[in-house]
C-alpha positions as CSV (number, residue, x, y, z in Angstrom):
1,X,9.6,-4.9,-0.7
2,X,6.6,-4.6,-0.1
3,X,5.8,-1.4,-1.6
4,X,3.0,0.3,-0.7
5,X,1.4,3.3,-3.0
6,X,-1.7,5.7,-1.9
7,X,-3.6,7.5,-4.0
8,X,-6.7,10.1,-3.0
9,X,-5.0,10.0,0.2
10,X,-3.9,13.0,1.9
11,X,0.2,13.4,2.6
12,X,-0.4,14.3,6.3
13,X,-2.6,11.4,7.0
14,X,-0.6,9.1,5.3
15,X,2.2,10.1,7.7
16,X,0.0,9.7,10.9
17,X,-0.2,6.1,10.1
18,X,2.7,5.2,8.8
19,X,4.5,3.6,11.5
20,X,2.0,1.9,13.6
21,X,0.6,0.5,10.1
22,X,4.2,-0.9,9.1
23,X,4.4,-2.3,12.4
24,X,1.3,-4.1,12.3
25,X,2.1,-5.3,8.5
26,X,6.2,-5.7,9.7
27,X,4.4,-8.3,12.3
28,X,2.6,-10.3,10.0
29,X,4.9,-10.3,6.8
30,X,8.0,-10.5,9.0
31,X,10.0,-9.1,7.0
32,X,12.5,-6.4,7.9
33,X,11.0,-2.6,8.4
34,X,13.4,-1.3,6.0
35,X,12.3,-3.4,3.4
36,X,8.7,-1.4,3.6
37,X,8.2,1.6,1.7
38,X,5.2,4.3,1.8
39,X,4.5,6.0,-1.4
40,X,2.0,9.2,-1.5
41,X,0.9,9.7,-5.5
42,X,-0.1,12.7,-6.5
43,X,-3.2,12.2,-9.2
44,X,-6.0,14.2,-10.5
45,X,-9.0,12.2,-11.2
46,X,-11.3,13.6,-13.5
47,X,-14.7,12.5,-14.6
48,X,-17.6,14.1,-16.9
49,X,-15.1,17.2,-17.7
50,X,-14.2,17.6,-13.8
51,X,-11.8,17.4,-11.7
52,X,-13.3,15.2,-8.5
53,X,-11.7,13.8,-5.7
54,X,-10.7,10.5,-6.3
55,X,-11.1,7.4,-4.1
56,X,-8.6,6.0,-1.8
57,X,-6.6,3.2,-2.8
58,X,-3.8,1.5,-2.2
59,X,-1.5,-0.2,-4.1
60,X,0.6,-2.9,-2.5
61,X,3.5,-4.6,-4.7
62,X,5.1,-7.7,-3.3
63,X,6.3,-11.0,-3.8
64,X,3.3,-13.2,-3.1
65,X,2.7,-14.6,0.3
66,X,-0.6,-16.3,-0.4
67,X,-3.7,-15.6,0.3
68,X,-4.4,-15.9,3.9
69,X,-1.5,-13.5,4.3
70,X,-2.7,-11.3,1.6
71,X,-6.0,-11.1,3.0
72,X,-4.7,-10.3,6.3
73,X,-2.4,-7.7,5.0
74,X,-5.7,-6.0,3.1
75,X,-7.7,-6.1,6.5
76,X,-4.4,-4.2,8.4
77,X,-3.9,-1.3,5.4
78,X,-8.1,-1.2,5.5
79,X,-8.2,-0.5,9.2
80,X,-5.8,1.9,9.0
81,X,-7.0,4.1,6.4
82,X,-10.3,4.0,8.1
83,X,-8.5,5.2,10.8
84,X,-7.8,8.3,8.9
85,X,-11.4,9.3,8.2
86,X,-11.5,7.4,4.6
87,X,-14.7,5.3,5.2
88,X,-14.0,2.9,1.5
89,X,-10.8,2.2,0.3
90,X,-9.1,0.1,-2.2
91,X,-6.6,-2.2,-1.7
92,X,-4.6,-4.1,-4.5
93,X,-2.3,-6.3,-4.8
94,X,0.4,-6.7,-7.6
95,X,2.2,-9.5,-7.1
96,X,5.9,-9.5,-8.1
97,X,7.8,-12.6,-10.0
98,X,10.8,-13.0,-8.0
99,X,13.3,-13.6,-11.4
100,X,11.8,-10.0,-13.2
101,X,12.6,-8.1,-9.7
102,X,16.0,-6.6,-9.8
103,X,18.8,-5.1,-7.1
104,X,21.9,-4.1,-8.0
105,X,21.0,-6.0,-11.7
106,X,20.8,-9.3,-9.8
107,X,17.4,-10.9,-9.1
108,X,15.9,-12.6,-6.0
């Protein structure tokens, strides 16, 4: 954990950023790198009988770190997708209770 999951956001671009961005977010949260993990969702977003393309967002699920970390953490995922040509993007944050998160059926 943390768990990262983009939507509207292309598979190939999301793999161009994906280890400088866990580096920058490995710095800040520092918590092990394999504790990070990239998800790519596949949607369809549909509006007014269309499919559209949807807007990029990212959802991040971790154990909370408070907000000056949070905010920080929003800033690095921000830059990033920027990066990738996305000029908005969403970023939020689910923030996981600690005694409903389980691994191997124990909890943290």
């Amino acid at each position: 954990m943390p768990a990262l999951r983009f939507r509207a956001i292309d598979m190939n671009k999301a793999l161009a950023i994906s280890k400088l961005m866990i580096d920058d977010l490995q710095e800040l949260i520092q918590c092990p790198r394999e504790y990070f993990s990239i998800e790519v969702v596949n949607s369809s977003f549909i509006m007014d009988e269309k499919v559209v393309e949807g807007l990029p967002a990212v959802d991040v699920l971790w154990f909370d770190r408070g907000q000056e970390v949070q905010d920080k953490a929003a800033m690095i995922i921000t830059k990033h997708i920027n990066l990738l040509g996305y000029k908005n993007v969403d970023v939020i944050f689910q923030a996981l209770e600690k005694s409903r998160y389980y691994e191997n059926g124990e909890h943290f």
